[in-house]
Backbone as JSON Lines, residues from 0, in Angstrom:
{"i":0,"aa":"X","n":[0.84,-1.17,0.0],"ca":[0.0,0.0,0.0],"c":[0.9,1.24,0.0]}
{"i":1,"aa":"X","n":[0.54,2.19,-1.11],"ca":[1.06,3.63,-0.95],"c":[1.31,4.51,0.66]}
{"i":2,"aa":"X","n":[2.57,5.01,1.02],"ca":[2.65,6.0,2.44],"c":[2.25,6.83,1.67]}
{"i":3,"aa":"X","n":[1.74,7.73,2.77],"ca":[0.78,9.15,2.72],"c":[1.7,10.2,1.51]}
{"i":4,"aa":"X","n":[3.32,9.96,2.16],"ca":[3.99,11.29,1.85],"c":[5.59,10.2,1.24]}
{"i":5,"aa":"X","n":[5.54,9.1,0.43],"ca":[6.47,8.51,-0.23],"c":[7.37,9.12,-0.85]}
{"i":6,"aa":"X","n":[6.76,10.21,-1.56],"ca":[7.7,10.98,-2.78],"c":[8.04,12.35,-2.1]}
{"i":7,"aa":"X","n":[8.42,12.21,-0.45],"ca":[9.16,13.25,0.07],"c":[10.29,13.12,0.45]}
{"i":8,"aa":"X","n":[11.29,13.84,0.21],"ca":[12.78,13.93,0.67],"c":[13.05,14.51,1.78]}
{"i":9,"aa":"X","n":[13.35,14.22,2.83],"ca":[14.07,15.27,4.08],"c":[15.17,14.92,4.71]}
{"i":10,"aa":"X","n":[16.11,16.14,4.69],"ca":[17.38,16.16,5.23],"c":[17.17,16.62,6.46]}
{"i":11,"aa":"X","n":[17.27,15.87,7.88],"ca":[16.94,15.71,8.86],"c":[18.13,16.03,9.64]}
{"i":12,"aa":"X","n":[18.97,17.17,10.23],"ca":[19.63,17.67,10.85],"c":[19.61,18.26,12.24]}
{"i":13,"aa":"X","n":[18.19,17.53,12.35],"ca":[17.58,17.66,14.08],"c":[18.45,16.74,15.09]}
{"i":14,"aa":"X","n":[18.41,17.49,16.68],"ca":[18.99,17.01,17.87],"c":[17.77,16.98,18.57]}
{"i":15,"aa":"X","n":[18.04,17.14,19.71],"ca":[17.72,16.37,21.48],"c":[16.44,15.65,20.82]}
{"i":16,"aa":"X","n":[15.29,15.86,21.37],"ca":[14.19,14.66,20.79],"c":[13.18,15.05,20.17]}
{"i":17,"aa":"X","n":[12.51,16.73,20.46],"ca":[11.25,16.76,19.52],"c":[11.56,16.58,17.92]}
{"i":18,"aa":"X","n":[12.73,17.27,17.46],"ca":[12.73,17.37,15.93],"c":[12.88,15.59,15.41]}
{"i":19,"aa":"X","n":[13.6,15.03,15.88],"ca":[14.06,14.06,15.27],"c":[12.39,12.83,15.8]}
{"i":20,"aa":"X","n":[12.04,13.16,16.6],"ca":[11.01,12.49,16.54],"c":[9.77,13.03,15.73]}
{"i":21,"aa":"X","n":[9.82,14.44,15.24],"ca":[9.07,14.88,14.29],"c":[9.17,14.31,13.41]}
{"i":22,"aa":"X","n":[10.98,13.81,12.68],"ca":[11.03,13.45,11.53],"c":[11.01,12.16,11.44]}
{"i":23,"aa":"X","n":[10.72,11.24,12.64],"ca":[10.73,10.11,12.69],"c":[8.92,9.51,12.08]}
{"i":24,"aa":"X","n":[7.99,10.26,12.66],"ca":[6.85,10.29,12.28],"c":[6.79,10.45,10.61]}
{"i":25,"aa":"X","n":[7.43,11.51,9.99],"ca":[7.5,11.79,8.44],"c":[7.96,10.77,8.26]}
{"i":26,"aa":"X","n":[8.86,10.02,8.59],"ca":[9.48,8.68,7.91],"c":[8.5,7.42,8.48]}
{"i":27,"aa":"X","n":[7.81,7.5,9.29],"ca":[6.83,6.42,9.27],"c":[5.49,6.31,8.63]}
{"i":28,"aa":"X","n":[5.31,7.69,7.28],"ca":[4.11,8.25,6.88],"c":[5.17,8.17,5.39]}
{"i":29,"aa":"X","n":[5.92,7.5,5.3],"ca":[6.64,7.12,4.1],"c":[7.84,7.75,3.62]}
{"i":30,"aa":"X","n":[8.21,9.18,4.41],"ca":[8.82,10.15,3.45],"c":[10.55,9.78,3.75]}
{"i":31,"aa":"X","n":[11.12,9.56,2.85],"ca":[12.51,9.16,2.77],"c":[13.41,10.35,3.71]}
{"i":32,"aa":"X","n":[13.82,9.81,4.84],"ca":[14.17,10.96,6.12],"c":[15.97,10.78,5.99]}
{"i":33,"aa":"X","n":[16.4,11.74,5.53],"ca":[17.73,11.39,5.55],"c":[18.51,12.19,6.73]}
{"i":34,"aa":"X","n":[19.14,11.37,7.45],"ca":[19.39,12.05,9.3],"c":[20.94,12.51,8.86]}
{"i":35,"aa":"X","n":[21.43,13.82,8.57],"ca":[22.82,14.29,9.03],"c":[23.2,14.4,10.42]}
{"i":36,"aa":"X","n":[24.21,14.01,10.68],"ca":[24.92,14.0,12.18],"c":[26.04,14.64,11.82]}
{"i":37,"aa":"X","n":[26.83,14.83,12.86],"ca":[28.55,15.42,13.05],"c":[28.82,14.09,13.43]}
{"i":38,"aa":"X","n":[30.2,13.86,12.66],"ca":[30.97,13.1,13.1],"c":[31.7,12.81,14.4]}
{"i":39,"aa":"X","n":[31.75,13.82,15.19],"ca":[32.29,13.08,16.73],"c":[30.98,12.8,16.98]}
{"i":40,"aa":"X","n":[29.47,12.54,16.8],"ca":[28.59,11.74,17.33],"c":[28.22,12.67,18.46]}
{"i":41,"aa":"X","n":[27.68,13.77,18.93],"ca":[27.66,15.04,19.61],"c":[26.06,14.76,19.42]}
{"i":42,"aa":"X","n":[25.56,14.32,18.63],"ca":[23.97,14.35,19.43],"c":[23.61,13.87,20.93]}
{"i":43,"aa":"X","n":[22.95,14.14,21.78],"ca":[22.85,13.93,23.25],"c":[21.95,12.88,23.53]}
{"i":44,"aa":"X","n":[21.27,12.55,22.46],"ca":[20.47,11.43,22.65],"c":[21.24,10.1,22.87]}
{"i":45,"aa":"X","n":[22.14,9.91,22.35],"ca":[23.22,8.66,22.29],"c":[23.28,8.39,24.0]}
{"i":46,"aa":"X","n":[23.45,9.15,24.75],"ca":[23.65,9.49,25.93],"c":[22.59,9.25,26.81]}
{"i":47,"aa":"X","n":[21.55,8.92,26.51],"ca":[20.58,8.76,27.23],"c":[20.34,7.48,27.36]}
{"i":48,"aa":"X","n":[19.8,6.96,28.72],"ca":[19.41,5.5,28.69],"c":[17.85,5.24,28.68]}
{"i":49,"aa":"X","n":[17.25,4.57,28.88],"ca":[17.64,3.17,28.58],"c":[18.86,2.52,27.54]}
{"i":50,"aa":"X","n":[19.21,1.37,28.16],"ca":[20.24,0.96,26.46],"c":[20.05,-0.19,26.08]}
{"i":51,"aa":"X","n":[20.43,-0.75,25.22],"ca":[19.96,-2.26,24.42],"c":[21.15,-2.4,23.62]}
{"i":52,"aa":"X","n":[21.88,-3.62,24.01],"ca":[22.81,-3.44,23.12],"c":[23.97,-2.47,23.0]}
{"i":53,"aa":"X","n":[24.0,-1.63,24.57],"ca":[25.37,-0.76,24.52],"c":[24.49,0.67,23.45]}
{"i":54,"aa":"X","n":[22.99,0.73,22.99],"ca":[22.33,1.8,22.25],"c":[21.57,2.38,22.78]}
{"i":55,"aa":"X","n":[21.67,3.88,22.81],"ca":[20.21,4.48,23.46],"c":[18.94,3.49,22.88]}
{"i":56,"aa":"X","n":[17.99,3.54,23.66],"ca":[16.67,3.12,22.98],"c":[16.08,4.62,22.92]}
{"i":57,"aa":"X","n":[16.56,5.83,23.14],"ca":[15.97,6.93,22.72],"c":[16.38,7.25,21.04]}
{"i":58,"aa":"X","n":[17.42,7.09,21.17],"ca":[18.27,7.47,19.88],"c":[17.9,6.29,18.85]}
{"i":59,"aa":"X","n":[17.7,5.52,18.92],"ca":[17.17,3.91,18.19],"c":[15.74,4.44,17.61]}
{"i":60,"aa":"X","n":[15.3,4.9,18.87],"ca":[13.57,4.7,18.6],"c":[13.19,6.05,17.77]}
{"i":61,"aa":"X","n":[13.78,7.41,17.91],"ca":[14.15,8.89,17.58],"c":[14.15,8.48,15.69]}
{"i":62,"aa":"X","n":[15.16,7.63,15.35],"ca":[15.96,7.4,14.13],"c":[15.67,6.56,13.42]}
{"i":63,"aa":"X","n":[14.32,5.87,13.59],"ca":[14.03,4.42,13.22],"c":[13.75,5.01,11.51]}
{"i":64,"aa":"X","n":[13.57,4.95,10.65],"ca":[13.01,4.89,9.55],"c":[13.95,6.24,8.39]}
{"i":65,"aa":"X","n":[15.32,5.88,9.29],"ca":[15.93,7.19,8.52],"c":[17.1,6.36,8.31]}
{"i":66,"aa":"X","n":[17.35,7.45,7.35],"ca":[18.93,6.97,6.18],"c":[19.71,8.04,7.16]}
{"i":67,"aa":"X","n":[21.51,7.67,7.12],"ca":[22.2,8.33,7.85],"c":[23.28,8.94,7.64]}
{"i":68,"aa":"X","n":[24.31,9.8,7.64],"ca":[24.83,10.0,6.96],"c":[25.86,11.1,8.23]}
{"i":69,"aa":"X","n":[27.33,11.44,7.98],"ca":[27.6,12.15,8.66],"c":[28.74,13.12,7.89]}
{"i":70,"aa":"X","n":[28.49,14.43,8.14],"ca":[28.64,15.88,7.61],"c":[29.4,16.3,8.66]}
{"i":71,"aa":"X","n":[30.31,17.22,8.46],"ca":[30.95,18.16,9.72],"c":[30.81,19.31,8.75]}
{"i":72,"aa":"X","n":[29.58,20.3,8.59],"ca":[29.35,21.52,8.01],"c":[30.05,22.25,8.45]}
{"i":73,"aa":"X","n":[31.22,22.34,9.02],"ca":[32.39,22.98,9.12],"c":[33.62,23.05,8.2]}
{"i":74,"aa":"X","n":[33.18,21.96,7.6],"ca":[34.09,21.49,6.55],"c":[33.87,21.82,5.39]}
{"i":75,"aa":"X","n":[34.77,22.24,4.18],"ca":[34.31,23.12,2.99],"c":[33.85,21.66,2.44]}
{"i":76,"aa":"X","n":[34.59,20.43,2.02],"ca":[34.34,19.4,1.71],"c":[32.77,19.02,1.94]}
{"i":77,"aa":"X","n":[32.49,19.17,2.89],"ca":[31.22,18.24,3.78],"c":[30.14,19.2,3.08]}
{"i":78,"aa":"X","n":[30.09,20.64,3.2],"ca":[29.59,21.45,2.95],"c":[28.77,21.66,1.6]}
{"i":79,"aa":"X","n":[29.62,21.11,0.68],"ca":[29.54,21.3,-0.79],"c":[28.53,19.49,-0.66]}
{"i":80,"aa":"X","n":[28.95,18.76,-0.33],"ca":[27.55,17.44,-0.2],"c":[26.61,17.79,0.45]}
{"i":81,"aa":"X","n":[26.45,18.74,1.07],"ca":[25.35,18.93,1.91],"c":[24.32,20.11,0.74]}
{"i":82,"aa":"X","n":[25.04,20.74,0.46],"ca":[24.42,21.2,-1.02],"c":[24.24,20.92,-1.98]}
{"i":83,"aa":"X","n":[24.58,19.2,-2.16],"ca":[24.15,18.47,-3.6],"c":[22.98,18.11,-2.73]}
{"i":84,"aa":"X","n":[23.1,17.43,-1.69],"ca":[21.89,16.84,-1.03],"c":[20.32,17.63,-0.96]}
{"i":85,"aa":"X","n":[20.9,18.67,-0.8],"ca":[19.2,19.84,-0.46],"c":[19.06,19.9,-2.33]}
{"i":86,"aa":"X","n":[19.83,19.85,-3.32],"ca":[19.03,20.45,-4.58],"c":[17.72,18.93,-4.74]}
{"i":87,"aa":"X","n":[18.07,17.87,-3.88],"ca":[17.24,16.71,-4.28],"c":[16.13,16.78,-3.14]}
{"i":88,"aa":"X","n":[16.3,17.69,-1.98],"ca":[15.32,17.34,-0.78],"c":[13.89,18.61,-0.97]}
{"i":89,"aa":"X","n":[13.13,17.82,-0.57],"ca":[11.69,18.78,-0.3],"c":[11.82,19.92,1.03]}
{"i":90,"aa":"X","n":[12.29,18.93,1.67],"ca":[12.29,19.62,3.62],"c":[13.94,19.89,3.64]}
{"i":91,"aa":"X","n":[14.11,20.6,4.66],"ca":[15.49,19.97,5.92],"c":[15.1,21.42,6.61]}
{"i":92,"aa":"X","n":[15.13,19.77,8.0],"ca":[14.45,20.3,9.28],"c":[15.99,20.84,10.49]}
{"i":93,"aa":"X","n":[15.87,21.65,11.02],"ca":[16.93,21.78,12.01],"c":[16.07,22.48,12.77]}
{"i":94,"aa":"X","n":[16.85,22.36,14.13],"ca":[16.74,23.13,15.3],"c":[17.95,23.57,16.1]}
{"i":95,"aa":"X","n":[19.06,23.99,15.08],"ca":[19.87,24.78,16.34],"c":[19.71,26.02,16.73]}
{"i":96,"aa":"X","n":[20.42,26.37,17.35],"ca":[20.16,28.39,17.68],"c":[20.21,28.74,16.33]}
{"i":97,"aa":"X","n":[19.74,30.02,16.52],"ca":[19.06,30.69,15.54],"c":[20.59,31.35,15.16]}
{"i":98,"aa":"X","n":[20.36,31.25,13.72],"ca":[21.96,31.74,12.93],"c":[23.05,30.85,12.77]}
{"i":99,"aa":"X","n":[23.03,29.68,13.57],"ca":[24.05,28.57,13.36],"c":[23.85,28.39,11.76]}
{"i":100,"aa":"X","n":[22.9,27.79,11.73],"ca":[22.78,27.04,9.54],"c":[23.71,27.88,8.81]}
{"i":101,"aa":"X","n":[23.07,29.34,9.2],"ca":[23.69,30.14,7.83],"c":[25.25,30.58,8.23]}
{"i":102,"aa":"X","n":[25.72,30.1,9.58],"ca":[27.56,30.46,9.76],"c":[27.74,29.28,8.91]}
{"i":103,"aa":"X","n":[27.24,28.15,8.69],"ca":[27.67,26.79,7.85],"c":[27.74,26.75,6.55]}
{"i":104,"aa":"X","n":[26.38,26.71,5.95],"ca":[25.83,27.35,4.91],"c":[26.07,28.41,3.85]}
C-alpha cells in the first residue's frame, strides 16, 4: 500500500528529541528521512538510557526509519555534499540556535 507522503525527501539535521522524533513520524508516513549528524557523534540522545545493546533506545527509537549520513558543516568538503543533497530534498528540518545554519551554509 502507498505512504501518505512517499515521494518526500528530508534532510533531517535535528537534535535532542522533539525534531528528530518529528522526523521520525514523516518517515513512518513514508517520506525518505535522511538524518545528518557530526561526526564526533555530539547528538545527546546517544547518551541517554535506557540501552539495548550498549544503544540508546531513545536514539534507536528517535531514528528508526531514517537513512544516515555524517557531515561536519564545518568542513568546505562536507559542505559542498550537503548542497548536492538539499538540490534533491523537499524539507530539511533543524533546530539549532538561531543563525548557526547560515555560519555553515
Amino acid at each position: 500500500m502507498p505512504q501518505p507522503i512517499e515521494d518526500i525527501r528530508i534532510l533531517d539535521l535535528s537534535r535532542i528529541y522533539a525534531a528528530p522524533a518529528g522526523s521520525m513520524i514523516l518517515g513512518d508516513l513514508g517520506a525518505e528521512v535522511i538524518r545528518i549528524e557530526h561526526p564526533d557523534g555530539s547528538d545527546s540522545m546517544r547518551d541517554w538510557g535506557p540501552y539495548m545493546n550498549g544503544q540508546s533506545t531513545y536514539y534507536l527509537c528517535a531514528n528508526r526509519n531514517k537513512k544516515s549520513i555524517l557531515l561536519n558543516l564545518k568542513d568546505e568538503k562536507d559542505v559542498h555534499i550537503f548542497l548536492e543533497l538539499i538540490k534533491d530534498a523537499d524539507v530539511v528540518l533543524e533546530n539549532f540556535k538561531a543563525g548557526d545554519m547560515e555560519k555553515w551554509v
